[in-house]
VOGU-3710 file (C-alpha; in Angstrom, 3 decimals, decimal comma):
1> xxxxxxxxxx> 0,000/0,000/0,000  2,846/2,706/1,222  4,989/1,663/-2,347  1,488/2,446/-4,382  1,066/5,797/-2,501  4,358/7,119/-2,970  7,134/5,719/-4,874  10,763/7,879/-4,888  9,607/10,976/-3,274  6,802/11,184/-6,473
11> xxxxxxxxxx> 3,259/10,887/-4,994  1,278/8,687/-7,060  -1,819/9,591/-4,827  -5,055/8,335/-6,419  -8,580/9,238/-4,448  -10,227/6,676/-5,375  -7,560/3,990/-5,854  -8,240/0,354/-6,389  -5,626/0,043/-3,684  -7,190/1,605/-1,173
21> xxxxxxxxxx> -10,807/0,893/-2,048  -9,546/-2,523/-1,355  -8,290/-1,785/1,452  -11,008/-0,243/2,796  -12,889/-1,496/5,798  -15,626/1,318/6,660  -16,616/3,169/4,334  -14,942/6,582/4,113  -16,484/10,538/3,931  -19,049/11,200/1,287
31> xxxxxxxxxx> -17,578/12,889/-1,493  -20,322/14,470/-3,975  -22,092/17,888/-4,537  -25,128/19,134/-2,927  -27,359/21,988/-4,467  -28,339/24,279/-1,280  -25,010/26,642/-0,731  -26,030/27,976/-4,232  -29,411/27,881/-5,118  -31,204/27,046/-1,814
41> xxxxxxxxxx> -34,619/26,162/-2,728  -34,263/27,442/-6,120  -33,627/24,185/-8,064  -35,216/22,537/-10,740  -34,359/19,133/-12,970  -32,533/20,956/-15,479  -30,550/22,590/-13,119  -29,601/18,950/-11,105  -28,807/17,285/-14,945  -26,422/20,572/-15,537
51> xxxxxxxxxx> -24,625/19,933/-12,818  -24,259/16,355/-13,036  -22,696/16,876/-16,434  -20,093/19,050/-14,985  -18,863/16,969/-12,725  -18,204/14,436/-15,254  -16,738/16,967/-17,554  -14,702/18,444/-15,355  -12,984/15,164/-14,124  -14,492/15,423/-10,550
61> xxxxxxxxxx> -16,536/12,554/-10,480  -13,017/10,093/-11,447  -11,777/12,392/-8,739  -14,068/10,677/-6,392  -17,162/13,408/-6,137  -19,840/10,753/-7,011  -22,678/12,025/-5,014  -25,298/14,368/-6,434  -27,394/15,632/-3,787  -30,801/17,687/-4,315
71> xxxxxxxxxx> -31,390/19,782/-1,552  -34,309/20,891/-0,254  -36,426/22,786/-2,799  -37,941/19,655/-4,740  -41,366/19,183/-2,679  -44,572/19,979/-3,924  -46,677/19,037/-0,735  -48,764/15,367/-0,197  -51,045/13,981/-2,197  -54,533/13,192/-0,964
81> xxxxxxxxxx> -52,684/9,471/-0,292  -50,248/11,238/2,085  -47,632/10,191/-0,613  -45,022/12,589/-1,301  -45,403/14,112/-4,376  -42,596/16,932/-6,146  -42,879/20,378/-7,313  -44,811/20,557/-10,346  -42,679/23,229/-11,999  -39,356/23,073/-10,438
91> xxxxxxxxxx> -39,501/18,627/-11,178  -42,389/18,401/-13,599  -41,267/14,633/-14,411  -41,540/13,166/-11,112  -37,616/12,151/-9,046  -37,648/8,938/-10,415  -35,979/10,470/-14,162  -33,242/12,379/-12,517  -32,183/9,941/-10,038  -31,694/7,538/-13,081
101> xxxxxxxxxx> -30,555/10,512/-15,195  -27,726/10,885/-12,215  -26,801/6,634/-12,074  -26,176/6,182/-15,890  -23,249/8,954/-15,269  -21,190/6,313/-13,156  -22,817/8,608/-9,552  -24,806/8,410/-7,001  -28,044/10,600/-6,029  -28,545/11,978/-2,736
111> xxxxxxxxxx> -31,818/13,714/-0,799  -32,949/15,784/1,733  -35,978/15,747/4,447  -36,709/17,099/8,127  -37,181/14,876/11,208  -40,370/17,167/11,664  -43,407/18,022/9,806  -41,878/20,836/8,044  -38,493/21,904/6,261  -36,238/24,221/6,688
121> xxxxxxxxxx> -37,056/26,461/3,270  -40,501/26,213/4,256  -39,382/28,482/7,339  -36,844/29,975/6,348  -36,997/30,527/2,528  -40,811/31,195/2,842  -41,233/27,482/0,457  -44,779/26,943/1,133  -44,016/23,326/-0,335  -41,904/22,376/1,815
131> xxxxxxxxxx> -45,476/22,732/4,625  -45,918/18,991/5,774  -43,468/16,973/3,998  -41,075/15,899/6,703  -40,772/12,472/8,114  -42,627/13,108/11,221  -45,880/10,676/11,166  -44,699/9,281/7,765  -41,569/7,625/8,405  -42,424/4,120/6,416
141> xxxxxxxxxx> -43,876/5,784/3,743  -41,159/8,383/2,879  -38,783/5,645/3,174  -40,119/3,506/0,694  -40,798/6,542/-2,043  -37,245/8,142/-1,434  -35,123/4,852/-1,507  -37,688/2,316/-3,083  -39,585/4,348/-5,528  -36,982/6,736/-6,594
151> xxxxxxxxxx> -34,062/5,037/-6,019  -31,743/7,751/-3,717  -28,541/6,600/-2,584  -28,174/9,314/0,224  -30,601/11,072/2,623  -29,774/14,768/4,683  -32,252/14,840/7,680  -32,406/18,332/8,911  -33,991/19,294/12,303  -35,844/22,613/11,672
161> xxxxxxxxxx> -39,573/21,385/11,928  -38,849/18,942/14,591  -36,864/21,751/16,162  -39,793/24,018/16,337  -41,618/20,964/17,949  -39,463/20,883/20,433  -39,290/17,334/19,831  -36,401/15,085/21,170  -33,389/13,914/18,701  -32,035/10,698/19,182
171> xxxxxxxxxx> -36,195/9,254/19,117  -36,675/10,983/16,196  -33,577/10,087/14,085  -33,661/6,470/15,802  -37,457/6,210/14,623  -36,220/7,174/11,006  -33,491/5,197/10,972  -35,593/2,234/11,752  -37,920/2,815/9,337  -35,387/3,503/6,894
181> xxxxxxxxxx> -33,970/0,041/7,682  -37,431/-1,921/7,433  -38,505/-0,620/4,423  -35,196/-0,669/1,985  -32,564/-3,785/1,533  -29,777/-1,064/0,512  -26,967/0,963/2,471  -28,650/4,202/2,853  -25,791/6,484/3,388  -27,614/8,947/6,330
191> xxxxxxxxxx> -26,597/12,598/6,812  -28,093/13,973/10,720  -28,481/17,588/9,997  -29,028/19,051/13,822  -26,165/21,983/13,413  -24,247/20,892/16,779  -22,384/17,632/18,153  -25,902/15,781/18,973  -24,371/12,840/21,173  -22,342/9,974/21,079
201> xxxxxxxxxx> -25,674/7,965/19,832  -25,374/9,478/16,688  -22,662/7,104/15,683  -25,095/3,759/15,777  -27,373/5,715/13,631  -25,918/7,716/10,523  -22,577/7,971/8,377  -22,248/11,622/9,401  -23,332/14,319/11,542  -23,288/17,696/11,291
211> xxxxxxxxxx> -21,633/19,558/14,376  -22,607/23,463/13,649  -24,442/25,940/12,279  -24,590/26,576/8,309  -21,459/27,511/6,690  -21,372/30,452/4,246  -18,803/31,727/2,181  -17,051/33,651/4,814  -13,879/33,358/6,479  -15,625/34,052/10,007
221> xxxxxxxxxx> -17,648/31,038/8,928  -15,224/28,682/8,162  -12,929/29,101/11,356  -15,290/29,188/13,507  -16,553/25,524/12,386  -13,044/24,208/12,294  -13,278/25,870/16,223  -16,115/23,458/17,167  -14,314/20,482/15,471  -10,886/20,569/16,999
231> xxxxxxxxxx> -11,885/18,481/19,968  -14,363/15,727/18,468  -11,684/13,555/17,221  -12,775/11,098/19,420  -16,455/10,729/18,377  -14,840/9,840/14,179  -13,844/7,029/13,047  -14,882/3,102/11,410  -16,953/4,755/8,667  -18,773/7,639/10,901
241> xxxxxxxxxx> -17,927/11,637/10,588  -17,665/14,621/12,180  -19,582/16,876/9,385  -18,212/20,387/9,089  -21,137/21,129/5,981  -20,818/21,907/2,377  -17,305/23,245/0,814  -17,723/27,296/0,141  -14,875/25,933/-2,474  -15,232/28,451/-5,502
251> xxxxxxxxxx> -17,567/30,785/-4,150  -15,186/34,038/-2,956  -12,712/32,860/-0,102  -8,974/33,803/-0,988  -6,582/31,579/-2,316  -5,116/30,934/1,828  -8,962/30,551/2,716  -9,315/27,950/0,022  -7,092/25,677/0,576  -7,330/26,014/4,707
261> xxxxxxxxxx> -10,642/25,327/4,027  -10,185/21,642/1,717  -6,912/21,302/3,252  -8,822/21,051/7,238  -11,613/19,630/6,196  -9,260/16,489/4,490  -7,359/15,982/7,438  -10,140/15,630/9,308  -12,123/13,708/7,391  -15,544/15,186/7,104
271> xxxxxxxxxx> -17,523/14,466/4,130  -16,775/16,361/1,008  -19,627/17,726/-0,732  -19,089/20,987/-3,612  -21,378/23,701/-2,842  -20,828/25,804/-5,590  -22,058/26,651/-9,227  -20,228/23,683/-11,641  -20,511/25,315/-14,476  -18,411/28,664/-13,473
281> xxxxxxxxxx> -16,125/27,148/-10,946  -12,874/29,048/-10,959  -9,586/26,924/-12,235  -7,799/27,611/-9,131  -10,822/26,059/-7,314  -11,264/23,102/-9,645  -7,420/22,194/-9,375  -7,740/22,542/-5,396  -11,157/19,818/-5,149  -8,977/17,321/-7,393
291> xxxxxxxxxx> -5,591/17,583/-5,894  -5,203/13,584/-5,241  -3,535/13,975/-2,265  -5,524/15,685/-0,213  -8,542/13,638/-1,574  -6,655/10,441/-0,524  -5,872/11,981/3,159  -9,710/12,389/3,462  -10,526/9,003/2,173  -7,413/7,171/3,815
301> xxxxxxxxxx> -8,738/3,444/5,010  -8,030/4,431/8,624  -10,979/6,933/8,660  -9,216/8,764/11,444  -9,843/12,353/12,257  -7,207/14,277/13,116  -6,527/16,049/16,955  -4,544/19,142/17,743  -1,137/18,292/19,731  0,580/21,706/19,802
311> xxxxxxxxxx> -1,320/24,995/20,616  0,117/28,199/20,753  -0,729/31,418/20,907  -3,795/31,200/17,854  -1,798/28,308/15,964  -2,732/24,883/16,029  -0,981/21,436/15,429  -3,386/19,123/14,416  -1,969/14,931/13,142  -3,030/11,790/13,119
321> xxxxxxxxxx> -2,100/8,643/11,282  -2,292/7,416/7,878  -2,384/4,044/6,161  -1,770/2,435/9,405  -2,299/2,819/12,685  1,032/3,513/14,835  3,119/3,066/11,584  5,794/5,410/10,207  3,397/7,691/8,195  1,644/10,492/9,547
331> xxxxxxxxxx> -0,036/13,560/8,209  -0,112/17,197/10,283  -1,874/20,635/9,660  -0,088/23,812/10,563  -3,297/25,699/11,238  -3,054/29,613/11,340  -6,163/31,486/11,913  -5,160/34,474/12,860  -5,039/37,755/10,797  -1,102/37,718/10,715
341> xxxxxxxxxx> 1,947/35,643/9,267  3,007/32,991/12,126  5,478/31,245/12,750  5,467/27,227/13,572  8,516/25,455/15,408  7,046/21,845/16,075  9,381/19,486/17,577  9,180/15,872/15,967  8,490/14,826/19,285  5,189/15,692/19,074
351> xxxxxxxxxx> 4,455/14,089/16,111  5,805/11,229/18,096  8,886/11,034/15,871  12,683/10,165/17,055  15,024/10,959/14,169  14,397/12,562/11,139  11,600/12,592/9,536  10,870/13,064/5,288  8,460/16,111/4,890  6,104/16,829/1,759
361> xxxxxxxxxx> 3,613/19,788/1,593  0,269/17,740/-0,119  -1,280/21,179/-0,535  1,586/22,304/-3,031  2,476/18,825/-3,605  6,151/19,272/-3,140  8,723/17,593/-1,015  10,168/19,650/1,751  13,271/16,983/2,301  14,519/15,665/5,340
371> xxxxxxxxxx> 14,340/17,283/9,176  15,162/16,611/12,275  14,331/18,150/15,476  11,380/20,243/14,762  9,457/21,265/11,812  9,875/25,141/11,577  7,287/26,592/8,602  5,564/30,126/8,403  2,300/30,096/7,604  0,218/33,088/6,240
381> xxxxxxxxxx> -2,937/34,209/7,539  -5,861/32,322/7,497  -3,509/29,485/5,760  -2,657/26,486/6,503  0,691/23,623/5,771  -0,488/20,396/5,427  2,341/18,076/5,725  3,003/14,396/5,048  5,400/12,585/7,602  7,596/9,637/7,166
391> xxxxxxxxxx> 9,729/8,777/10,169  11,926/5,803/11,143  11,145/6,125/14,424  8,000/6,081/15,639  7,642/7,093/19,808  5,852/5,437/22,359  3,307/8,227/23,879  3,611/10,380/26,911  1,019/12,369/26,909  -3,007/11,935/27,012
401> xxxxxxxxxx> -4,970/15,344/26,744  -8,561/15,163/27,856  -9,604/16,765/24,925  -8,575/13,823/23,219  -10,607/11,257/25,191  -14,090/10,565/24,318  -17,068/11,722/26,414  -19,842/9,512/26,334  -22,669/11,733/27,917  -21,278/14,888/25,783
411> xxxxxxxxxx> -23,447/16,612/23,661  -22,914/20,378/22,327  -26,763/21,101/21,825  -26,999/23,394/24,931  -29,784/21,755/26,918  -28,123/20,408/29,508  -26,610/23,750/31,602  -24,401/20,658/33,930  -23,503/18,872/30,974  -19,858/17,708/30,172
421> xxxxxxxxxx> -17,705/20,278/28,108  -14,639/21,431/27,087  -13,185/24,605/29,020  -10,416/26,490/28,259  -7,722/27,383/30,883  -4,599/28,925/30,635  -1,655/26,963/31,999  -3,695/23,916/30,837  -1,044/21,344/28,905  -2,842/22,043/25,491
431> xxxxxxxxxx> -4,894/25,257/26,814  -8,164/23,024/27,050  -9,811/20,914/30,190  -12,378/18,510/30,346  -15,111/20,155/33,050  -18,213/18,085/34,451  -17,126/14,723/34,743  -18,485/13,238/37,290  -21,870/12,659/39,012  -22,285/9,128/38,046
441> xxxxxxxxxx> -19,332/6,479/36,299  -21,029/6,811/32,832  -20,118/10,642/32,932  -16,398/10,010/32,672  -13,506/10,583/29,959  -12,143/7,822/28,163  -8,966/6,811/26,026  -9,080/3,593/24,451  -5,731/2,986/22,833  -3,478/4,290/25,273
451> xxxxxxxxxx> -0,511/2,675/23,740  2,637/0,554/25,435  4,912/-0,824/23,493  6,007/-3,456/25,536  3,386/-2,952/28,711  4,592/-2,757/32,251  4,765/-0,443/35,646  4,006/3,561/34,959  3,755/6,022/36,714  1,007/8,335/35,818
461> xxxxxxxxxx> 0,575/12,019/36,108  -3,099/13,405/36,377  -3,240/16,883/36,078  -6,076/18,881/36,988  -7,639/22,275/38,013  -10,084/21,965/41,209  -13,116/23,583/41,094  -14,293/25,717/43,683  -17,350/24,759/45,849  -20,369/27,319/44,323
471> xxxxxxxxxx> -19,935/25,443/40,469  -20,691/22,057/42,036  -22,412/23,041/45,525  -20,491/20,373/47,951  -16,892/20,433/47,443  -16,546/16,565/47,516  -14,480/16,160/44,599  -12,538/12,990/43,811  -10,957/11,506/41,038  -11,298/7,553/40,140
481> xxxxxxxxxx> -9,186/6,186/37,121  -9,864/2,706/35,956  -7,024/1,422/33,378  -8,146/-2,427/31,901  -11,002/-2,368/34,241  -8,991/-2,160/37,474  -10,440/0,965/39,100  -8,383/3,650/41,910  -10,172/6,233/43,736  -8,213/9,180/44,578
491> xxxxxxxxxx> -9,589/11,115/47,814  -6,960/13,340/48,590  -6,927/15,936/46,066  -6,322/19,538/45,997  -9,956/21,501/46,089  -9,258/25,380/45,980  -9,099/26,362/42,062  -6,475/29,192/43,423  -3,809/26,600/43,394  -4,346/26,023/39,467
501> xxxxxxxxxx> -3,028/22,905/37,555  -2,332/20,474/40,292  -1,010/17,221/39,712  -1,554/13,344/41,747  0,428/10,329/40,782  -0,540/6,907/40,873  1,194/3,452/39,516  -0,634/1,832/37,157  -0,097/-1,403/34,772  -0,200/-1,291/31,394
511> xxxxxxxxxx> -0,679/-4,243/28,700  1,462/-4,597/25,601  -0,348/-2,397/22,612  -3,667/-0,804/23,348  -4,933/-0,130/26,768  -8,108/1,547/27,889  -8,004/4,725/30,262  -10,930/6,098/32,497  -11,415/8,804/34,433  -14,457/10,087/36,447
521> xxxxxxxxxx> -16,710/9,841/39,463  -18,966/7,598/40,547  -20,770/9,564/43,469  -19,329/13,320/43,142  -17,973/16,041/40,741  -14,302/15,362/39,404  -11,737/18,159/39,455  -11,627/19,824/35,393  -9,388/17,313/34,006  -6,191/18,402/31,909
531> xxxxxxxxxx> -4,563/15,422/30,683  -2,381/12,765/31,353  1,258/11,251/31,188  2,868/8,205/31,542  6,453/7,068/32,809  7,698/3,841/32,372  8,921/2,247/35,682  12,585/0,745/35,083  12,260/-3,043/36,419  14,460/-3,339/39,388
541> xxx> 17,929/-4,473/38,611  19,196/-8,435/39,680  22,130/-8,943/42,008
//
């Protein structure tokens, strides 16, 4: 796989290899294009068969982009049946045409609905079609027309009806997604459209899920969803995706904007999906969507997303591995989004590299040559380096962040005031804490491949910022840690926040390769949790 890749320094990068489709064992991002960043709920068939043909012509579709996804716009109400039925003007001929029109070009065609009664353009573009023609109280039947009877490949279930319902999410995507699953034989890929990190169940449910608001073709926009991403690493992975929405690709970002933009949203693999007019895409642009190596970091068979290690002042790190897991490959983002040039100094370590280390830039597609010590790159404003890594050495890890663990009662829709979150604090190892754990043992952080090389005796280092007594009314606070199952309880903490990151060591045993890490509380608040490190115990010495 590595020799196919990249032979001599010369990237052979394919997106959609036969290599790595091969290789693949979860499906990776959707790739495609989707109609609403453009046209909203101003579509019609014509429009959809235009923009199919540019994809083809335009060598995006060999480039992987098989997906073409109608938006909302195409309803024209129920029929007396309570069948859906499309708008008579905008889709005189019915779905059934277009989706076929779409597979004989080699792609696949992709939907939209609400998990209410009624859609978002319906509220907010004033579509009085799109009145009644969610899923709510027609789950079966919308199923069978939209996979059954018109053949879609794809669904996007937004939330605005059901949000103005007030209904609750995971019963009304988990009734969907059952019905979806009764009524149709085929892999439905499934989009959940709720604009915020909607829980851990997400995963069982859908391929993707959104995690913020609408993106528009703003710079403003587009960092402040990379923002809410940079910590939900954890929640990715085996074929299921952190969604940062549609790629403003093409539509008036700079050049820097443009390829922070692709470049971010490769490297941590959200789905792909064009937003922008086909037919008058800008070179530039066009050349950015099919660079084949970024494509193949977003579809790489590991499916990883990638997590910052290095934060300082407003730059980010961000890595994570490619083509195997703890190989010698990795790929890194040198994030700047700030309004000035800054400068990057990241030490190898980091990356979890000893040596040197062979460097290539996969946004210009260059190689950079050989370093070692740190990687020292300035990066413009609102720009980005993505980097590909080859080391002969790769490091054993010291260092667990607990923005890096997952959170299994997290959610980031704001209706919980007590819920688990990330908070910043300055002096924290990576400026962000975990705060909230606690209250019960399911409301805990958790790392599960904490990796030893060889296993053994560590020490570990929890570090931590108390909290003071009016946040979490009793100041009771304890810490339990449970590594393999074997669980610790840690009473004697520091409690007065005053004191700042404080730090309690305990020995633990690790196994050889992947270990799992918990920390919580069963009974009372934890202390905000910083991170972790590990120190492997020498084994006493025979006489």
């Amino acid at each position: 796989m590595k020799h196919m890749l990249f032979l001599a320094g010369t990237v052979l990068f394919s997106a959609l290899s036969v290599g790595i489709m091969s290789a693949q064992t979860a499906n990776p991002p959707v790739m495609g294009w989707s109609s609403w960043n453009t046209y909203r709920v101003n579509i019609n068939d014509e429009l959809i068969r235009k923009q199919a043909d540019a994809a083809v012509r335009l060598g995006l579709r060999d480039a992987g982009y098989i997906y073409i996804n109608i938006d909302d716009g195409f309803f024209g109400g129920r029929d007396s049946e309570g069948n859906l039925i499309t708008h008579p003007e905008r889709f005189p001929d019915g779905m059934k045409g277009i989706v076929d029109y779409i597979h004989a070009r080699g792609m696949k065609a992709g939907t939209y609905s609400d998990a209410g009664c009624n859609t978002c353009g319906s509220i907010w573009d004033n579509d009085i079609h799109g009145v009644g023609v969610g899923f709510y109280g027609h789950e079966l039947q919308d199923a069978d027309m939209f996979f059954n009877k018109w053949g879609f490949d794809f669904i996007k279930i937004d939330y605005c009806g059901a949000d103005k319902l007030a209904l609750e999410e995971q019963e009304r995507y988990s009734a969907i997604c059952s019905a979806i699953k009764d009524v149709c034989g085929r892999d439905i890929s499934l989009n959940i459209c709720r604009w915020a990190f909607p829980g851990t169940w997400a995963r069982d449910l859908a391929r993707s899920w959104r995690i913020s608001p609408d993106i528009n073709p703003s710079w403003a926009s587009v960092r402040s969803i990379i923002s809410r991403n940079l910590y939900l690493s954890a929640y990715a992975g085996e074929g299921h995706y952190n969604d940062m929405d549609m790629l403003e690709i093409g539509r008036g970002l700079s050049s820097d904007e443009e390829q922070t933009h692709f470049g971010i949203w490769c490297i941590m693999s959200s789905p792909l999906l064009i937003g922008c007019d086909l037919t008058s895409i800008p070179e530039q642009s066009l050349e950015l969507l099919k660079n084949p190596e970024l494509i193949a970091l977003n579809q790489d068979p590991l499916g990883l997303q990638a997590y910052v290690v290095q934060h300082s002042g407003e730059g980010y790190v961000l890595v994570k591995d490619i083509l195997e897991k703890r190989g010698q490959v990795r790929a890194a983002a040198l994030y700047n989004p700030s309004d000035t040039t800054m400068h990057f100094s990241v030490p190898l370590e980091a990356l979890e590299f000893g040596g040197k280390a062979e460097i290539r830039d996969l946004v210009a597609r260059t190689s950079l040559g050989k370093v070692s010590g740190s990687i020292e790159a300035d990066v413009p404003a609102h720009g980005v380096k993505i980097l590909r890594i080859e080391g002969k050495e790769r490091l054993e890890p010291e260092i667990y962040e607990a923005e890096w663990a997952m959170l299994p009662m997290f959610n980031d829709l704001g209706k919980n005031f007590k819920g688990i979150n990330y908070r910043p604090f300055e002096g924290a190892s990576g400026g962000m804490t975990v705060s909230r754990s606690g209250s019960r043992w399911e409301n805990h952080l958790e790392w599960d491949e904490v990796y030893s090389t060889k296993g053994g005796k560590y020490e570990m280092t929890i570090s931590y910022v108390p909290v003071e007594p009016d946040e979490r009314e009793v100041n009771d606070q304890c810490i339990e840690v449970e590594v393999n199952g074997q669980k610790t309880v840690l009473k004697d903490i520091v409690r007065d926040r005053a004191e700042g990151i404080c730090r309690i060591f305990l020995p633990v045993e690790l196994q050889r390769g992947y270990n799992t890490v918990r920390i919580g509380s069963s009974y009372t608040w934890a202390p905000d949790i910083d991170c972790f490190r590990l120190r492997k115990l020498q084994a006493p010495r025979m006489r």
